[in-house]
C-alpha positions in Angstrom: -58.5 -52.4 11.1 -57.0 -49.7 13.4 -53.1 -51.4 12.7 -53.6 -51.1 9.3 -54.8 -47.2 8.8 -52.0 -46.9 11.3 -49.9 -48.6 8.8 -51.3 -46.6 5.9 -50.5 -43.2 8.1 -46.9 -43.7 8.6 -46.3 -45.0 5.1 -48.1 -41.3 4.3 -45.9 -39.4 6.4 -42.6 -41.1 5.1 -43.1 -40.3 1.5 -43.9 -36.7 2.5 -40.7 -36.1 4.5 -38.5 -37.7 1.8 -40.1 -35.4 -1.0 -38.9 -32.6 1.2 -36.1 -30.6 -0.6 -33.2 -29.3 1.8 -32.9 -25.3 1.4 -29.2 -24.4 -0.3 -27.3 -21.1 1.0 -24.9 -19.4 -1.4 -22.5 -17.0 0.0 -22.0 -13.8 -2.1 -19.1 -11.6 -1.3 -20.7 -7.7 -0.7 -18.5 -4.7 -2.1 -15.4 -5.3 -4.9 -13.2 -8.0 -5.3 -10.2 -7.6 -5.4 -10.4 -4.4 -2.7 -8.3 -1.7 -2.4 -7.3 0.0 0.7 -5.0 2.7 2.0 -3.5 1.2 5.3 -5.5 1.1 8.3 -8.3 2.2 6.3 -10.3 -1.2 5.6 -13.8 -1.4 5.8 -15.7 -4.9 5.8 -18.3 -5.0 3.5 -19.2 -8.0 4.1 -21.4 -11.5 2.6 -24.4 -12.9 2.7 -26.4 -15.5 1.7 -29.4 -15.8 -0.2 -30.3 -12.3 -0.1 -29.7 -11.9 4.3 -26.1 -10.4 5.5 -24.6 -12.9 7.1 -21.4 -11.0 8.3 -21.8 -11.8 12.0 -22.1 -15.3 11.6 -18.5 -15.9 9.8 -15.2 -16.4 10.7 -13.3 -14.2 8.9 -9.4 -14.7 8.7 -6.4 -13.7 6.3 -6.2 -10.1 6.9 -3.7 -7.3 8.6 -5.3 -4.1 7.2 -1.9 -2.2 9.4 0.3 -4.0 6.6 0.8 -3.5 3.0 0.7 -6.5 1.5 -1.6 -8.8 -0.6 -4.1 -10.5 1.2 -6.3 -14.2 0.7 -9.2 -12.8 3.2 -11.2 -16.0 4.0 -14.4 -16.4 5.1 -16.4 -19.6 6.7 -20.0 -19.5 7.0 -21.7 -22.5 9.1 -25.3 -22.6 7.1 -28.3 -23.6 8.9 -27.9 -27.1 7.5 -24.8 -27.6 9.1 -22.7 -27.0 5.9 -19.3 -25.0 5.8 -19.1 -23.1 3.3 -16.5 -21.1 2.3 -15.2 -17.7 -0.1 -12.1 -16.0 -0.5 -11.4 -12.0 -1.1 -8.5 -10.4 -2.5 -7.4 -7.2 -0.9 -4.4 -5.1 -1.9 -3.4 -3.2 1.1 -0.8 -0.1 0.1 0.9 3.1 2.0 -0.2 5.7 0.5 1.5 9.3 -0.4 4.4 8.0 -2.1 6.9 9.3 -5.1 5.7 6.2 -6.9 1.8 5.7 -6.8 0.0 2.4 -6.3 -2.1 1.4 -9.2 -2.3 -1.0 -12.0 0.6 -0.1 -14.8 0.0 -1.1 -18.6 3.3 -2.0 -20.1 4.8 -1.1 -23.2 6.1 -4.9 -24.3 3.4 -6.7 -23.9 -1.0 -6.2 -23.0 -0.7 -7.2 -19.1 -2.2 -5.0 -16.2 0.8 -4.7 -13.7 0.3 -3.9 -10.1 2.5 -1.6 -8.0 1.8 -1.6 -4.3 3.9 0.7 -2.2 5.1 -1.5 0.9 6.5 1.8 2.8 7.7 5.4 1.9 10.1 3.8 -0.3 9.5 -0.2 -0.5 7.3 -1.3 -3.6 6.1 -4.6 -4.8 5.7 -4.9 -8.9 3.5 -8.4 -10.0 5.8 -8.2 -12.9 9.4 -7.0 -13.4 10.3 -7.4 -16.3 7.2 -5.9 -17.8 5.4 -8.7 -19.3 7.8 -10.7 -21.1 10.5 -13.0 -20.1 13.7 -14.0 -21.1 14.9 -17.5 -21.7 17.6 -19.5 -21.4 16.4 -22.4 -22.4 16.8 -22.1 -25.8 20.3 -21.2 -27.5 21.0 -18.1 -28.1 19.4 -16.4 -25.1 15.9 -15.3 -26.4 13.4 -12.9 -24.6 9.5 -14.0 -24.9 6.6 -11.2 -25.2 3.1 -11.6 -24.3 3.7 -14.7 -21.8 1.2 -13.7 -19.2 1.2 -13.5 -16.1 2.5 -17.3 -15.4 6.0 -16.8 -15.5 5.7 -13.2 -14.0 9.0 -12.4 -12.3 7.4 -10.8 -9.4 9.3 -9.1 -6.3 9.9 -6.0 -4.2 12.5 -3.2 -4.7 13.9 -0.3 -3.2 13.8 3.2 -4.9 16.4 4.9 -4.0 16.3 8.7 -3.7 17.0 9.5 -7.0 13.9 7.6 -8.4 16.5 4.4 -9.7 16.7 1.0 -8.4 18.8 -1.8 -10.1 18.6 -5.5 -9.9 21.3 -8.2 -9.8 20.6 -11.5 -10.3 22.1 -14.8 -11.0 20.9 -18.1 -9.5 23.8 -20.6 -9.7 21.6 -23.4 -8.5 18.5 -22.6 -10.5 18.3 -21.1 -13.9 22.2 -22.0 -14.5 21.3 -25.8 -15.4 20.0 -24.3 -18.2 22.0 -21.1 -18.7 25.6 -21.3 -17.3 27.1 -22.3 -20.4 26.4 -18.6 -22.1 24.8 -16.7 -19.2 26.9 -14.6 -16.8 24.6 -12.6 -15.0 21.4 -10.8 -15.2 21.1 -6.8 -14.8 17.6 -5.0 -14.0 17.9 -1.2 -14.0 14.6 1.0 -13.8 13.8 4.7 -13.6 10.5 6.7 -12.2 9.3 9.6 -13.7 7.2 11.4 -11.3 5.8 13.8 -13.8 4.6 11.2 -16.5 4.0 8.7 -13.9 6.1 6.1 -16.1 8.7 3.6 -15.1 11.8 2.9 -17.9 13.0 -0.4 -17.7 16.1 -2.0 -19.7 17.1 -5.6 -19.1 20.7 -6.9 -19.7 21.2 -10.4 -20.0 25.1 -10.6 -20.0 26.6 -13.4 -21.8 29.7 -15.3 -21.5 33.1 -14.1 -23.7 32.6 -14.5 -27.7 29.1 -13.6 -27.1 27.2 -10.4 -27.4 24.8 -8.8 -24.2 21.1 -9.3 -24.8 19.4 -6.2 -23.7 15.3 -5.4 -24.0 13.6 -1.5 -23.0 10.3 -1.4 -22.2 7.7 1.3 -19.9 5.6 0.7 -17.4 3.0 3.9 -17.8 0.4 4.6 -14.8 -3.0 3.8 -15.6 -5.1 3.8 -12.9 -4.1 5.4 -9.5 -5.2 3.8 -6.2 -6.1 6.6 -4.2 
């Protein structure tokens, strides 16, 4: 008789523990994402999980806050269940006090926010430069494209030289001539800063091989928020 309610008491206790649910954490990034800083001036807001700040028990990676730059900030949190879990934050890091501010740009050939991250005093990174559209040499003639988003974004850094200017030469022989060297010669970026209106003028010329004419497309980049 005593085997068997010793029986029936185990059974009891199995079903209980198998009906028992395992607690789930969820980490939440704290503050704004994507964050903006001024070198040297990053403050960690920090993450949590449901509802408690769990900060001190990640291991947070990804990030030189002394550097401009764009930044994947990554963070693992071990949960009390034994579970890695991990989130990402983007942080735009820029020097701050230059001729051309940092900020998100709007520009005039297409409905893209552009950002402009000043690298040093006279260094800057644009996400897009040629201001939204692109030009292609795929097709015949030479065509530019508006409105293509951010996928084919020609993105890169350039150097403004002292008179607010900075021009581009470019012409990849092993890449976009397979599909261009037959009518494409070489392709000329030129911008100018206004400091005043806080406005970049672009014009793009796409020079094309004798017995055909240039390509050329103007557009703006106008300030429209400034990272301060």
């Amino acid at each position: 008789m005593l085997g068997v309610l010793g029986l029936l008491a185990l059974n009891s206790c199995k079903k209980e523990t198998e009906n028992i649910s395992v607690l789930s954490y969820y980490p939440v990034l704290k503050g704004d994402n994507p964050y903006v800083a001024q070198v040297g001036s990053y403050v960690e807001p920090g993450i949590e999980a449901n509802g408690v700040d769990v900060t001190g028990d990640c291991t947070i990676s990804g990030l030189d806050a002394s550097t401009p730059g764009i930044y994947n900030m990554n963070y693992e949190y071990l949960d009390p269940n034994g579970i890695k879990l991990k989130i990402t934050r983007k942080v735009y890091v820029y020097h701050p006090g230059t001729t051309m501010p940092s900020g998100v740009y709007t520009s005039s050939k297409a409905d893209l926010d552009i950002l402009v991250i000043a690298l040093s005093e006279d260094l800057y990174y644009i996400e897009s430069i040629e201001g939204g559209h692109a030009w292609s040499v795929q097709s015949n003639p030479v065509a530019f494209k508006e409105n293509y988003g951010s996928r084919l974004a020609i993105q890169g850094k350039v150097l403004l030289k002292s008179d607010n200017t900075f021009e581009l030469n470019w012409w990849d022989p092993d890449g976009l001539s397979a599909y261009g060297s037959n009518y494409v010669s070489n392709v000329t970026i030129s911008a100018s800063f206004d400091p005043v209106a806080k406005k970049m003028d672009f014009k793009t010329v796409i020079s094309r091989k004798p017995g055909s004419s240039d390509l050329t497309r103007e557009f703006t980049l106008t300030l429209k928020e400034e990272w301060k």
